[in-house]
TORTORGU-488813 format. One record per atom (N, C-alpha, C, CB): residue number from 1; residue in one letter; atom name; x, y, z. Coordinates in steps of 0.001 Angstrom, whole numbers, plus 500000, padded with zeros to 6 digits. Atoms other than C-alpha are relative to their C-alpha. Glycine has a CB too. Layout:
<atoms>
(NUM,"a","CA",(X,Y,Z))
...
</atoms>
This chain:
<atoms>
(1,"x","N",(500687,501234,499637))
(1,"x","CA",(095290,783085,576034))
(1,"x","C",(498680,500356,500658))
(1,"x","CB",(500872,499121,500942))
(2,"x","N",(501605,499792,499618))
(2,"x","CA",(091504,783009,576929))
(2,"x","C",(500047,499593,501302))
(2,"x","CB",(498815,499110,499139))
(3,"x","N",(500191,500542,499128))
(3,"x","CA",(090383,782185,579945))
(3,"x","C",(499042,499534,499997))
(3,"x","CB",(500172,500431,500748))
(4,"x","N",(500806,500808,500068))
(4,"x","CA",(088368,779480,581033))
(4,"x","C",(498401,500359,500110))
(4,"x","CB",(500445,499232,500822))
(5,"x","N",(501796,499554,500470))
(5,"x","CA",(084873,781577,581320))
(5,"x","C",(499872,500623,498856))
(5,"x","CB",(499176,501078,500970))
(6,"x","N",(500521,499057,501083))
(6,"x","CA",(084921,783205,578293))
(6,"x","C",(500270,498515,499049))
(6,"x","CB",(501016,501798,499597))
(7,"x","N",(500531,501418,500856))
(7,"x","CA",(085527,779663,576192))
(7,"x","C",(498830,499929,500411))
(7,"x","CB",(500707,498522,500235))
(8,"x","N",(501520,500664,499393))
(8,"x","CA",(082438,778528,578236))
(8,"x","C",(499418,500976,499281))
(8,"x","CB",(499518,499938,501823))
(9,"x","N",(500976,498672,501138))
(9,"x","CA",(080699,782173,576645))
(9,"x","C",(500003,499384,498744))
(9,"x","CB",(500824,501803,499685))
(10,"x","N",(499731,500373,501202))
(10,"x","CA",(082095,780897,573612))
(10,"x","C",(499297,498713,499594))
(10,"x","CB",(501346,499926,499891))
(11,"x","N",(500597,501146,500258))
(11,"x","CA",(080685,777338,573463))
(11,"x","C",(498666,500215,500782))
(11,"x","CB",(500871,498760,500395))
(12,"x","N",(501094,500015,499863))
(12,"x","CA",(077393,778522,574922))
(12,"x","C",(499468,500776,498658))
(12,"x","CB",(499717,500470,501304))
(13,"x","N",(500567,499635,501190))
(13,"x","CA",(076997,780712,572132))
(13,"x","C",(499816,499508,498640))
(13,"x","CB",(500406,500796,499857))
(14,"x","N",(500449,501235,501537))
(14,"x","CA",(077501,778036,569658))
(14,"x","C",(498754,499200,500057))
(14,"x","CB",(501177,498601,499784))
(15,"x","N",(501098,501003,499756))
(15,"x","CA",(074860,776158,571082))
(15,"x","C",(498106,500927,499569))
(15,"x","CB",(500281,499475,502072))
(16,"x","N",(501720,499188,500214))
(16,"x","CA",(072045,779074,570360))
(16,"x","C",(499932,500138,498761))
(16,"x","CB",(499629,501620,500654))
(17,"x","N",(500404,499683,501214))
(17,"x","CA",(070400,779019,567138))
(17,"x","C",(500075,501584,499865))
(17,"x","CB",(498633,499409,499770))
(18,"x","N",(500540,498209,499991))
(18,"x","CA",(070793,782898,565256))
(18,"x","C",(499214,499520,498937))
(18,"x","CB",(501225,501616,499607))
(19,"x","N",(500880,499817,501344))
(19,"x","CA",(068535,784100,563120))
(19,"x","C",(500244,500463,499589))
(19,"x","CB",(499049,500254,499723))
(20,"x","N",(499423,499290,500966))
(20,"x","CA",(068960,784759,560173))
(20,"x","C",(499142,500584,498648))
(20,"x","CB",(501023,499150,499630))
(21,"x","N",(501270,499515,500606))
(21,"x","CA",(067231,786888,557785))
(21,"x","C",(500789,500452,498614))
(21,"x","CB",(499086,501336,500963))
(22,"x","N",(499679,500290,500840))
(22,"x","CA",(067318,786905,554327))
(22,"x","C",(499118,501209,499007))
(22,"x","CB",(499900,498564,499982))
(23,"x","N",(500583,498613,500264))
(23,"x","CA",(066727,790021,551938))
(23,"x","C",(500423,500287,498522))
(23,"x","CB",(500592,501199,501089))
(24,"x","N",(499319,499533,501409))
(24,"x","CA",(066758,790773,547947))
(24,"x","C",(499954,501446,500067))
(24,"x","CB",(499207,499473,498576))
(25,"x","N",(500015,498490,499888))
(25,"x","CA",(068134,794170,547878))
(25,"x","C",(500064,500414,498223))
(25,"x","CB",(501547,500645,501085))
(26,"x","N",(500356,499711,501627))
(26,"x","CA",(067583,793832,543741))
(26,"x","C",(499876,498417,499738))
(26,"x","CB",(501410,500958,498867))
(27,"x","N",(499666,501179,500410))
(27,"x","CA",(066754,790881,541597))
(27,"x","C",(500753,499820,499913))
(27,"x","CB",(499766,499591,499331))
(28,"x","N",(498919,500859,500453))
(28,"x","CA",(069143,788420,541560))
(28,"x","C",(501114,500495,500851))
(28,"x","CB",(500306,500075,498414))
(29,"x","N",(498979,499199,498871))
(29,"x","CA",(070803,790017,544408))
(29,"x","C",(499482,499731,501685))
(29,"x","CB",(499896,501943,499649))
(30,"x","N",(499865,500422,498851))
(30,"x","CA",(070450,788196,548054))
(30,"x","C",(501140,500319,501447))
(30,"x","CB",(500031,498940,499564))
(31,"x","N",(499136,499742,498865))
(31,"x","CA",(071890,789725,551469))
(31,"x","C",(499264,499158,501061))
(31,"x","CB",(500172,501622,500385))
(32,"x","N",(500355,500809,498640))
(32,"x","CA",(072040,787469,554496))
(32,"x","C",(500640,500491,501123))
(32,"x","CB",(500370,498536,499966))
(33,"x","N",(499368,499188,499094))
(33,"x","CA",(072151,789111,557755))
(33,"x","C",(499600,499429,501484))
(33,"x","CB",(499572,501529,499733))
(34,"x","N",(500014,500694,498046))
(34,"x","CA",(072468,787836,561933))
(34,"x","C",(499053,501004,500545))
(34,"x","CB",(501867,500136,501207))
(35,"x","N",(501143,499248,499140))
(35,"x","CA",(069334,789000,563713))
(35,"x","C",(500382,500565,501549))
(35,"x","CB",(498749,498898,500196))
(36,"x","N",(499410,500122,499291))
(36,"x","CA",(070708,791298,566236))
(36,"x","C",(501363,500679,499746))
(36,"x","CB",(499860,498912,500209))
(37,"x","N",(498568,499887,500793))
(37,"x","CA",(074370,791903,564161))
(37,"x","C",(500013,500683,498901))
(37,"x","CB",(500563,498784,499574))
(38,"x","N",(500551,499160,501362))
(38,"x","CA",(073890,795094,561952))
(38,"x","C",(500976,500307,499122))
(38,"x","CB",(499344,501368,500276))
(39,"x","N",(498832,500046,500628))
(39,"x","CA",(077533,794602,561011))
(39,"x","C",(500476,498801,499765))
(39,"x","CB",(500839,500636,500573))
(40,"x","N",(499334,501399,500792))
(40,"x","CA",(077559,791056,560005))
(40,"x","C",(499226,499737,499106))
(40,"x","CB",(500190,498643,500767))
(41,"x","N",(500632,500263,501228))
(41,"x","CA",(076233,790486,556524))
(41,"x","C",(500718,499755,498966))
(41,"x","CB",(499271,500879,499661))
(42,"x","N",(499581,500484,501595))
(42,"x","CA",(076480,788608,553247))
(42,"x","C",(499712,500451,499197))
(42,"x","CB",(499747,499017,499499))
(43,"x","N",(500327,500135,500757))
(43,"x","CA",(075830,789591,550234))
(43,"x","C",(500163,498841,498638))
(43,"x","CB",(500132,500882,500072))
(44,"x","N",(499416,500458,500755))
(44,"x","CA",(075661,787406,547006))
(44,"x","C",(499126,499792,498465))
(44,"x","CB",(500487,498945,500706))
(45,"x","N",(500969,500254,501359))
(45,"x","CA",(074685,786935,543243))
(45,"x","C",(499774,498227,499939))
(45,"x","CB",(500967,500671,498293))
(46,"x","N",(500278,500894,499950))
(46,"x","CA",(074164,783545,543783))
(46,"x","C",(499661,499043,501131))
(46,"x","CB",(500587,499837,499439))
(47,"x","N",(500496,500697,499115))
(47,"x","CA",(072062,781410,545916))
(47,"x","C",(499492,498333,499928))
(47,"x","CB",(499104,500788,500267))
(48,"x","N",(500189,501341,499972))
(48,"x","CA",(071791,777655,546121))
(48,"x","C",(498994,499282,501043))
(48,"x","CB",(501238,499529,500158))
(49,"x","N",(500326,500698,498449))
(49,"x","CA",(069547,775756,548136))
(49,"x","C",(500385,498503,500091))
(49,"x","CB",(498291,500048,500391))
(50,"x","N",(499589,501475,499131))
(50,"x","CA",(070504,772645,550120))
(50,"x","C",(499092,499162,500397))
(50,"x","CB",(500641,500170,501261))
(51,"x","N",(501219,501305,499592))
(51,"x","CA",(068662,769224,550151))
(51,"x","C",(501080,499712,501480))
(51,"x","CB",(499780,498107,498405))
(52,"x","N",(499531,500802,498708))
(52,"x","CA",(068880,767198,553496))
(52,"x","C",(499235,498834,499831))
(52,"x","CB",(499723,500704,501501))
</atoms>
């Protein structure tokens, strides 16, 4: 069970925008990676973009 300051860590860190950086490591080949997080990354052959 967590304790009650580290939720609070936890829901402050939701609240901060990351950045995120975006990288063709070949055509047609997109890795997305946490600015900061050199072990969290996407890769993918397909990329969509999103209306709002």
């Amino acid at each position: 069970m967590a304790s009650a300051d580290a939720n609070e860590s936890a829901a402050e860190a939701e609240d901060q925008d990351a950045e995120i950086c975006i990288a063709q490591s070949r055509p047609g080949r997109t890795v997305f990676s946490e600015s900061g997080n050199p072990d969290g990354w996407i890769g993918t052959d397909l990329v969509v973009e999103i209306e709002r």
